[in-house]
N, C-alpha and C positions, 0 to 999 in steps of 0.2 A: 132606546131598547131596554135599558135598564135603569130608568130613572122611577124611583120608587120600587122596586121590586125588580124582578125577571119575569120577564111576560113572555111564558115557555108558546104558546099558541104564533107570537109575533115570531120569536126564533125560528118556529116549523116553517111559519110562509115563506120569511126569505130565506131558506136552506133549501125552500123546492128554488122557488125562484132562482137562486146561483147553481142550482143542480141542472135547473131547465136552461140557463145561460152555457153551463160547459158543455152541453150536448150540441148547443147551437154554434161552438166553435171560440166563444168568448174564454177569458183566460183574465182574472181578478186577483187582484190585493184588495184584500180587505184590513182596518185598521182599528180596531177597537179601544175608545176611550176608560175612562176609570170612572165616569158616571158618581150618580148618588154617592155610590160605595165608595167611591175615593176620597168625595169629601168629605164624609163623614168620619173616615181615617184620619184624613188630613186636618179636621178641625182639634180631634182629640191631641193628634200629634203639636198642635199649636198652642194648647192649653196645655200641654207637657213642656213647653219650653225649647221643641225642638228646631233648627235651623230650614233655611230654605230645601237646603238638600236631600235633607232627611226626607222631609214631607214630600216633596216630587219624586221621591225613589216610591214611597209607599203608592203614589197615585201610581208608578208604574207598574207596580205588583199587582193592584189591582186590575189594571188595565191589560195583564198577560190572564188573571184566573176567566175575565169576559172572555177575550179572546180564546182559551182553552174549550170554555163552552160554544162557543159561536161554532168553533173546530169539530166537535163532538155533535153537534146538530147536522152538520153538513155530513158528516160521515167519511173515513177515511180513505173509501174510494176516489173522492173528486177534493180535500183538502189534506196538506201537506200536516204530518200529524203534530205539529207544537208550535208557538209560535217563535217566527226566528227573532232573534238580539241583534241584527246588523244588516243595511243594506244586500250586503254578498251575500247572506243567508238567504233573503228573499228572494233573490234572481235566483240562484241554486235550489230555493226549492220551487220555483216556478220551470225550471228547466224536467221535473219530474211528475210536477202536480201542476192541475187548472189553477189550480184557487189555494192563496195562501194567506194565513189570517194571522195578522201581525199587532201587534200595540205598541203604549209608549218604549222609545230605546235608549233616552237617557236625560237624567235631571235637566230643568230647564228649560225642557222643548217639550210645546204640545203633539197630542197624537194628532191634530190637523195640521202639525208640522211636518209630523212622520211621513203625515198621507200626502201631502207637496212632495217632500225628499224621494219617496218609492216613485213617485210619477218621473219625475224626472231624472232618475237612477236608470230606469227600466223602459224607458222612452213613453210613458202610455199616452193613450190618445187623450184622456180627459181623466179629471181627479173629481168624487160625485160626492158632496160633506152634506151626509144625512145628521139631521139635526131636528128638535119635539116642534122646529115651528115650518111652514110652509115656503119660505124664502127670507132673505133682507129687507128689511122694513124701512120708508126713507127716514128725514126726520124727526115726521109727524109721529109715528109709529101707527100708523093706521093703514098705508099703503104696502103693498109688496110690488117691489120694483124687479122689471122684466129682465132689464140687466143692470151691471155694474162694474164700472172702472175699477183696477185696482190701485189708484190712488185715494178715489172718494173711500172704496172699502177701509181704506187704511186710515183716514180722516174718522169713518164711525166707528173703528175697533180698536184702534195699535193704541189705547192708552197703558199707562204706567200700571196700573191695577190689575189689567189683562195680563200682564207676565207674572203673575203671582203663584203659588200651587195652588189648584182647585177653581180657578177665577178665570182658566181660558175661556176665551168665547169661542161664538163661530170661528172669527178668526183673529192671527196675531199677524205680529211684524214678520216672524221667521217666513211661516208658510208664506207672507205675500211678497218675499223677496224671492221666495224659491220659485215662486209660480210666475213672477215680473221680470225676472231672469230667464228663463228658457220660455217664455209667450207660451204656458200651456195654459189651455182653456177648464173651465170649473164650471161646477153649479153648486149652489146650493138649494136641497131638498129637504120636504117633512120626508125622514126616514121610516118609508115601510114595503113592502114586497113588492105593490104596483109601480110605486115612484121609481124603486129601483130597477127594478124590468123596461119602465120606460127611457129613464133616462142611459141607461147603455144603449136599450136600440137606435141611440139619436130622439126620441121624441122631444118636445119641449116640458122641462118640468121647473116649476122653481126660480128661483133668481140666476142669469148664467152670469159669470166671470168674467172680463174682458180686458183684452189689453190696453 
């Protein structure tokens, strides 16, 4: 959503779309990464000399100003107005609001970890990791595969460079220990309004997750 720019047009469709969702009775965390913007933080931050911590605080700063806009597109009647710093914070503001738009909560851990942790904090039915490509690719990279184990995912993603700032991918070790632990099920999706409308309804979108 925000990789090379703010593409304010993609923001409106999925702000109707999670609008048109809370009408229909659905009730969402949303989780906002640090994108371009973080990196580009984070790379300055490295040619500054600064340590691992530093530079993953920064990705998280950035990933709460998204998140603020994400909040601001949806509008304050159907989203909880800031985003929260803590599990409790999200349950608490879901006990008031549909929809609450959260980001990274601390050095370390990706916001596809966040979005495993909020799933299984909050019981959800399914965890939706919109991402610029259309699913998981096998080894060829040519194919997208319909589903995928979370062990194999963890053979194409958990390497040592994936833990880095700025260098998460789809996915790391944490999230697939959060999601291996409690059998919740995932997809991965090209994130935009229709993918996301379908894949809440239950349709098939993407690569799903499986135990």
């Amino acid at each position: 959503m925000f990789s090379g720019g703010i593409n304010v047009d993609e923001l409106r469709q999925i702000s109707a779309v999670v609008k048109k969702l809370m009408h229909d009775g659905y009730r969402l965390v949303m989780v906002c990464g640090g994108g371009a913007a973080a990196r580009t933080y984070i790379s300055a931050a490295d040619a500054l000399n600064c340590n691992n911590g530093v530079k993953d605080n920064l990705g998280i700063l950035i990933s709460r100003v998204n998140a603020q806009l994400l909040i601001e597109a949806i509008g304050p009647e159907y989203a909880y107005g800031t985003p929260p710093e803590s599990l409790v914070e999200i349950r608490q503001a879901l006990q008031t609001y549909p929809c609450c738009v959260t980001a990274g909560l601390q050095p370390g851990q990706s916001t596809t970890a966040v979005a495993a942790l909020c799933a299984e904090f909050l019981n959800a039915n399914k965890v939706i990791f919109g991402t610029n490509v259309e699913g998981i690719y096998d080894y060829t990279g040519t194919n997208i595969l319909d589903k995928i184990h979370y062990k194999e995912l963890e053979q194409l993603f958990c390497t040592e460079d994936n833990s880095l700032p700025g260098s998460y991918c789809i996915m790391d070790r944490v999230a697939l220990t959060i999601l291996s632990r409690s059998h919740i099920s995932a997809a991965v999706i090209l994130c935009n309004a229709e993918n996301i409308e379908n894949t809440v309804r239950g349709m098939k979108v993407g690569t799903d997750i499986i135990p």
